[in-house]
C-alpha positions as CSV (number, residue, x, y, z in Angstrom):
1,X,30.2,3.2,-12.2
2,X,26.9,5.4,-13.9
3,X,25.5,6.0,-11.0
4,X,22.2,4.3,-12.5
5,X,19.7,3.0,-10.2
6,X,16.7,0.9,-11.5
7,X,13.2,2.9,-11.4
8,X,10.6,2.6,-8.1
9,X,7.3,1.6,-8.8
10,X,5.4,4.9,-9.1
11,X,1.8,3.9,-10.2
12,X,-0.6,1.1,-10.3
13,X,-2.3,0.1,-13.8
14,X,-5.1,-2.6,-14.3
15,X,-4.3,-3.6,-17.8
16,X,-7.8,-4.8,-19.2
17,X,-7.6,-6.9,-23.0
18,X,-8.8,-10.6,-23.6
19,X,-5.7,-11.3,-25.6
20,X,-3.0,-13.1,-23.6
21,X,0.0,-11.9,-25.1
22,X,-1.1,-8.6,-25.2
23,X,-1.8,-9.1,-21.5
24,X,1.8,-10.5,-21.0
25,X,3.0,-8.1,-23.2
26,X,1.5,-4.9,-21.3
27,X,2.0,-6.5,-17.8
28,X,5.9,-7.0,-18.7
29,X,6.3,-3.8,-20.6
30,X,4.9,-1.6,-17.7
31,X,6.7,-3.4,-14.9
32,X,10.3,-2.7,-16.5
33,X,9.1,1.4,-16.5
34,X,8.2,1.1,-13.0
35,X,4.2,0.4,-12.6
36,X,2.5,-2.2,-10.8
37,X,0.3,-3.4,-13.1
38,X,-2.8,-6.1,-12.4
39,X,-4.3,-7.9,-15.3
40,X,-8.1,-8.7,-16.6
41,X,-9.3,-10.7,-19.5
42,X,-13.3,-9.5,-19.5
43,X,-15.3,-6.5,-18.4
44,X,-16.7,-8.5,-15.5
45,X,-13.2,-9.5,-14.0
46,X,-11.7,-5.7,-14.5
47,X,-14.6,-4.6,-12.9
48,X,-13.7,-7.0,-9.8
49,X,-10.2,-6.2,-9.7
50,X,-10.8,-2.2,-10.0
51,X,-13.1,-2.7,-6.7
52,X,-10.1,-5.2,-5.5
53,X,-7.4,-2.7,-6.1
54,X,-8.0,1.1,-6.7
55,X,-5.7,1.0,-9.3
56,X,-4.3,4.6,-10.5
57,X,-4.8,4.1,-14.1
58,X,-6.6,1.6,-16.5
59,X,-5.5,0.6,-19.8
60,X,-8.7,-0.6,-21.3
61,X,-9.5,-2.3,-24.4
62,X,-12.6,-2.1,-25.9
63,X,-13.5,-5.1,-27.5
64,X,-13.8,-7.5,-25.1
65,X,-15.7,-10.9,-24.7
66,X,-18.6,-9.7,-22.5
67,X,-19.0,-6.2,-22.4
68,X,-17.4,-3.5,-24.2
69,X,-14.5,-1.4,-22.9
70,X,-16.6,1.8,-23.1
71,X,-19.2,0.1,-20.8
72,X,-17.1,-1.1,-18.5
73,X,-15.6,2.7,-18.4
74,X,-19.4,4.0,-17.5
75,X,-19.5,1.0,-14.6
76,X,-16.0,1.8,-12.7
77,X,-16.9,4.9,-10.6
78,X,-20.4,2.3,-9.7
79,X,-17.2,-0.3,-8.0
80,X,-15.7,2.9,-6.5
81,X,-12.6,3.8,-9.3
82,X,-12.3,7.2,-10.5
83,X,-9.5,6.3,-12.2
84,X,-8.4,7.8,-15.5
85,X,-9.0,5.5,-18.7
86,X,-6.7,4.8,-21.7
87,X,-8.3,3.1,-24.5
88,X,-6.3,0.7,-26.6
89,X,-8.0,-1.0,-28.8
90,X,-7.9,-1.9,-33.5
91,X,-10.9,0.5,-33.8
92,X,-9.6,3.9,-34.6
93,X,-12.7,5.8,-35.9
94,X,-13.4,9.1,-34.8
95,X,-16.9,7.8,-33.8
96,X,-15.1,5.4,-31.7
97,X,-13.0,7.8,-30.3
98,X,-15.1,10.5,-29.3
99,X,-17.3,7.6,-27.9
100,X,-14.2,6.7,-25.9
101,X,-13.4,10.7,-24.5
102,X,-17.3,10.9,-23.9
103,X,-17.6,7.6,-21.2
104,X,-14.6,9.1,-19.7
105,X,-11.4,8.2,-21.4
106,X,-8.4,10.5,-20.9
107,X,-6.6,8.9,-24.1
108,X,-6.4,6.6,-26.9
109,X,-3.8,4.1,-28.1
110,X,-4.8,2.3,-31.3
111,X,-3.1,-1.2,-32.1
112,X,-0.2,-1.6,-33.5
113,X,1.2,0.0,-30.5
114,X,4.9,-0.1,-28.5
115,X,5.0,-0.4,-25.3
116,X,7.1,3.0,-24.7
117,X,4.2,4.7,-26.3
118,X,2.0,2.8,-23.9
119,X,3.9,3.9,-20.8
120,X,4.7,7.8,-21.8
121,X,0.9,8.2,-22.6
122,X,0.2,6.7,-18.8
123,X,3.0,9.1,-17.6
124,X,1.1,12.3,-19.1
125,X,-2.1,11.1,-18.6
126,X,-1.4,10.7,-14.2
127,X,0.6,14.2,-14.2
128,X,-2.3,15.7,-16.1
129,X,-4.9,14.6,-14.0
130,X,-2.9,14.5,-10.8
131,X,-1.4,17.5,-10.2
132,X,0.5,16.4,-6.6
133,X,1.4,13.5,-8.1
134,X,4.4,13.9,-9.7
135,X,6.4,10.6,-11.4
136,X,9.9,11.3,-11.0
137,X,10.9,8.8,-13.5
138,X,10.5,8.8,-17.3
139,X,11.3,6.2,-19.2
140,X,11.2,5.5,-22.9
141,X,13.1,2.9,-25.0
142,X,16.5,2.7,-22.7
143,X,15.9,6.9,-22.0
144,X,15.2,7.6,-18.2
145,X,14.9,11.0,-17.0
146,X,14.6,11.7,-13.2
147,X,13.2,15.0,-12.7
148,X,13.7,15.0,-9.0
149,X,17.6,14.6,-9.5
150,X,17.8,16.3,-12.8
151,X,19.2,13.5,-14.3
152,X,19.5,11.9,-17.5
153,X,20.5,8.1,-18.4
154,X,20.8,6.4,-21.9
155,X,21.6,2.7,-21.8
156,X,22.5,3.5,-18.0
157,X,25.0,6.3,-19.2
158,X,24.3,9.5,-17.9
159,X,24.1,12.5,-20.1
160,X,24.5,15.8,-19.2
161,X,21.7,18.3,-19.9
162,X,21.3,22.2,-19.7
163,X,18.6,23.2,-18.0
164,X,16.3,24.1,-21.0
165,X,17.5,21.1,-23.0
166,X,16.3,19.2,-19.8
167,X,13.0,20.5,-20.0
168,X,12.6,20.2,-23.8
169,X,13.8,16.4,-23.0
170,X,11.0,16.5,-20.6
171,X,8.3,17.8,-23.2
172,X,9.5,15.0,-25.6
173,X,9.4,12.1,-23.4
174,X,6.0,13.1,-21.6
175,X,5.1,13.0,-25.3
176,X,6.6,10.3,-27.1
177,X,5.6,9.1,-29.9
178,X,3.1,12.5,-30.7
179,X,4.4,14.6,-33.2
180,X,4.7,18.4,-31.8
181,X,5.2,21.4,-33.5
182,X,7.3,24.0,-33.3
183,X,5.2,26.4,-31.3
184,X,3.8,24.0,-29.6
185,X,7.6,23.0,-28.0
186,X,7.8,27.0,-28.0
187,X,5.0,27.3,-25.3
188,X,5.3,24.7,-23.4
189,X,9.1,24.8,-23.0
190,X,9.9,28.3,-23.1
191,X,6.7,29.9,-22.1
192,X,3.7,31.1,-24.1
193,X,4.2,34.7,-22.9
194,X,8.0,34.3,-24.5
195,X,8.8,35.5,-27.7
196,X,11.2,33.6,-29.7
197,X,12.1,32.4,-33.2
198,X,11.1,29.0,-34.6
199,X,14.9,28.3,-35.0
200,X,15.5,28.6,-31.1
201,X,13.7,25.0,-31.2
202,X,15.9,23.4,-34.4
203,X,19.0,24.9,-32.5
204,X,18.1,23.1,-29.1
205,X,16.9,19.9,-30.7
206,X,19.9,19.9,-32.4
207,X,21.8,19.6,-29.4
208,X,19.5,17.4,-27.6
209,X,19.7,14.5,-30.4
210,X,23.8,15.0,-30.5
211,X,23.8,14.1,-26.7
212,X,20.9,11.7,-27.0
213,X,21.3,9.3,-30.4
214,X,24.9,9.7,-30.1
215,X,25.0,5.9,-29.9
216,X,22.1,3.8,-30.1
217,X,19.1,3.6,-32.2
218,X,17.9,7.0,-32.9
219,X,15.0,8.2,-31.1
220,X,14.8,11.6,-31.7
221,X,13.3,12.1,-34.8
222,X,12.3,15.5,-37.9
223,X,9.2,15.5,-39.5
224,X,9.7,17.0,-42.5
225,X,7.0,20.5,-42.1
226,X,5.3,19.2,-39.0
227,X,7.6,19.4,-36.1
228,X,9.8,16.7,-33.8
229,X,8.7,13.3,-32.4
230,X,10.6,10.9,-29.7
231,X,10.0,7.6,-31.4
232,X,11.3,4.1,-31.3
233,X,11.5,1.3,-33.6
234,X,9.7,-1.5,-31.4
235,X,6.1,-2.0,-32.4
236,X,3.5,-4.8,-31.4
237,X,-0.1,-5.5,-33.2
């Protein structure tokens, strides 16, 4: 036996998008890496079921039927949610997305998305903005990592992790699908006030994608002058 137990539910989501696959999509997507997740086709309804169900986290599209995703942001706190915002939605201009950080948004996912990406941004989004809150589980593609046990599965076979190739596991996944550099790994893995060469990173991703991709579809991935990514293959529009 692996030892593998499935994931507990650690957040609520209200998923908000007037497309019904993306709805069933999202909804199945998110259950599988361990959120509750209640559903909305319109601004009106999300609004109701934000009131309904203090959820933790709102994936929000913006261009629904009624009224826009960045208006419904501006009338959540009114049906008492403070919760953070993700924006998924085709438009992608930097107009739209600084329109989307200014009503409150905490991120942006543009369509075509994968639901991994989808579920690490949520991840980061409620440790960032919830400092006692800490998700134990991270899950990407068939990847969990359990922080509280220090543990590390992939297709429910556990891999055994130093401690700093933990933590740079940690960086990836609360980060998937987001390109990061070099020194950005640097200071957030081994500390800003740490002073270490560039190839300390290559080394240790080196070992970390022998003991992850070993078998399986690769997930950790070089690109070529920028830095390291933890990317699938699964995609949705």
């Amino acid at each position: 036996m692996n030892d593998y137990r499935p994931e507990a539910t650690t957040a609520s989501v209200l998923v908000v998008d007037d497309e019904p696959y993306i709805l069933d999509l999202l909804g199945s997507g998110l259950r599988l890496n361990g959120f509750e997740v209640y559903s909305a086709e319109d601004g009106a309804e999300a609004l109701a079921m934000a009131a309904m169900h203090s959820p933790d986290i709102v994936v929000l599209d913006v261009m629904l039927p009624d009224i826009d995703g960045f208006a419904v942001a501006q009338q959540l706190p009114g049906v008492g949610c403070d919760a953070p915002i993700l924006f998924l939605t085709a438009r992608d201009t930097v107009e739209d997305r600084i329109t989307g950080l200014t009503v409150g948004g905490d991120d942006y996912v543009s369509k075509p998305f994968s639901i991994e990406e989808v579920a690490a941004r949520l991840r980061s989004i409620l440790r960032r903005t919830s400092p006692g809150n800490d998700l134990a589980r991270l899950c990407y593609a068939d990847l969990i990592l359990d922080a509280a046990a220090h543990r590390v599965w992939r297709d429910r076979t556990p891999i055994s992790l130093s401690p700093t190739e933990f933590d740079l596991l940690r960086y990836l996944m609360e980060n998937a699908e987001k390109v990061l550099s070099r020194k950005q790994i640097l200071e957030n893995v081994w500390g800003s006030g740490e002073r270490r060469s560039s190839r300390v990173v290559e080394t240790f991703i080196s070992r970390l994608r022998q003991k992850i991709d070993a078998e399986g579809v690769p997930l950790l991935h070089t690109t070529r002058g920028v830095g390291y990514v933890l990317r699938g293959s699964s995609r949705t529009s």
